[in-house]
C-alpha positions as CSV (number, residue, x, y, z in Angstrom):
1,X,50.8,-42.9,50.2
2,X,53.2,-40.2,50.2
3,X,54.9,-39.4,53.7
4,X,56.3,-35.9,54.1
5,X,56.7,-33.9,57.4
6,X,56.0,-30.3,58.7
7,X,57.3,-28.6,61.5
8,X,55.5,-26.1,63.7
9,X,54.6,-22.7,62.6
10,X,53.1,-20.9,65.5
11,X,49.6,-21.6,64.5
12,X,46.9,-24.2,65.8
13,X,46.2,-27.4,63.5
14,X,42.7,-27.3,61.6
15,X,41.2,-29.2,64.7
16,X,42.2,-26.7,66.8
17,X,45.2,-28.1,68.8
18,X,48.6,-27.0,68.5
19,X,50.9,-29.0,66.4
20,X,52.6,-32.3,68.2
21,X,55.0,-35.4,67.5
22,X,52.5,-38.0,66.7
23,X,49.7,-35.9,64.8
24,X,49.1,-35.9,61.3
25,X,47.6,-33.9,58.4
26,X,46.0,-35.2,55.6
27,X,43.6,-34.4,52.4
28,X,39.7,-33.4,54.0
29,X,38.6,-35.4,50.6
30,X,39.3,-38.7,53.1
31,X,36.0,-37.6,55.1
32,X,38.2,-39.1,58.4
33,X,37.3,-37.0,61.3
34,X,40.1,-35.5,63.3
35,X,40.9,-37.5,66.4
36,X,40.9,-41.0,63.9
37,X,44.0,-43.3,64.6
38,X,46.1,-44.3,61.1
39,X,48.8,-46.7,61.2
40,X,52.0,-45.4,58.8
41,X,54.1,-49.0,57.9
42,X,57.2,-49.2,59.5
43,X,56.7,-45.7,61.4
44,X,53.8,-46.4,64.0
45,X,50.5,-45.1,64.9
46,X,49.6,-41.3,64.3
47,X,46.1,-39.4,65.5
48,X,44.5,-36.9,62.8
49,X,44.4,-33.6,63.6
50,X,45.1,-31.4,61.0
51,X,44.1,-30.9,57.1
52,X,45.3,-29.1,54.6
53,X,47.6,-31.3,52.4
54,X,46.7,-32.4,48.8
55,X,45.2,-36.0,48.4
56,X,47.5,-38.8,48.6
57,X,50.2,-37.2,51.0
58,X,50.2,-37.8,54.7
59,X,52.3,-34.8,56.5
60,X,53.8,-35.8,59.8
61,X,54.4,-33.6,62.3
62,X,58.3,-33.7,63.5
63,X,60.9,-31.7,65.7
64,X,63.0,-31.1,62.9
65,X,63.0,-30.5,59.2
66,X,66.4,-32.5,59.4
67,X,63.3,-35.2,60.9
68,X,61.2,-34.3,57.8
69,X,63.4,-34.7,55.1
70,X,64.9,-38.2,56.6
71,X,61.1,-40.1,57.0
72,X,59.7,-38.9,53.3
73,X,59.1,-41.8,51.7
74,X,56.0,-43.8,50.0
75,X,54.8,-46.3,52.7
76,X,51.3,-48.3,53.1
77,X,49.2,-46.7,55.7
78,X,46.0,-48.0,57.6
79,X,43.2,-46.5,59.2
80,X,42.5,-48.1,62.5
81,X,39.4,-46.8,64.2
């Protein structure tokens, strides 16, 4: 899949939580229910918690867009539980 990264905006994630380092958006067309744990090869383990992303793209919350620019990349990525 496609990683990208997003930094905060102010507003809560679609589960209701504010955006943090280690959550992650992705497509609702997965059916995965926020709180699930993904695995993201070579970058770690990352909780859903937010939507609204196209299909295929995994957007990683960071500190930084400096952070988001440096970790897009095409990785493998895992759904754990």
């Amino acid at each position: 899949m496609k990683i990208t990264g997003y930094v905060a905006t102010g507003n809560r994630c679609a589960s209701g939580c504010y955006p943090y380092v280690g959550g992650v958006a992705m497509a609702r067309s997965y059916g995965l229910e926020f709180g699930t744990t993904i695995y993201i090869d070579g970058l770690g383990y990352y909780t859903l918690n937010d939507t609204g992303c196209p299909s295929g793209i995994v957007d990683v919350f960071c500190n930084s867009l400096e952070e988001c620019y440096n970790l897009t990349s095409w990785r493998d990525v895992y759904i754990v539980n």
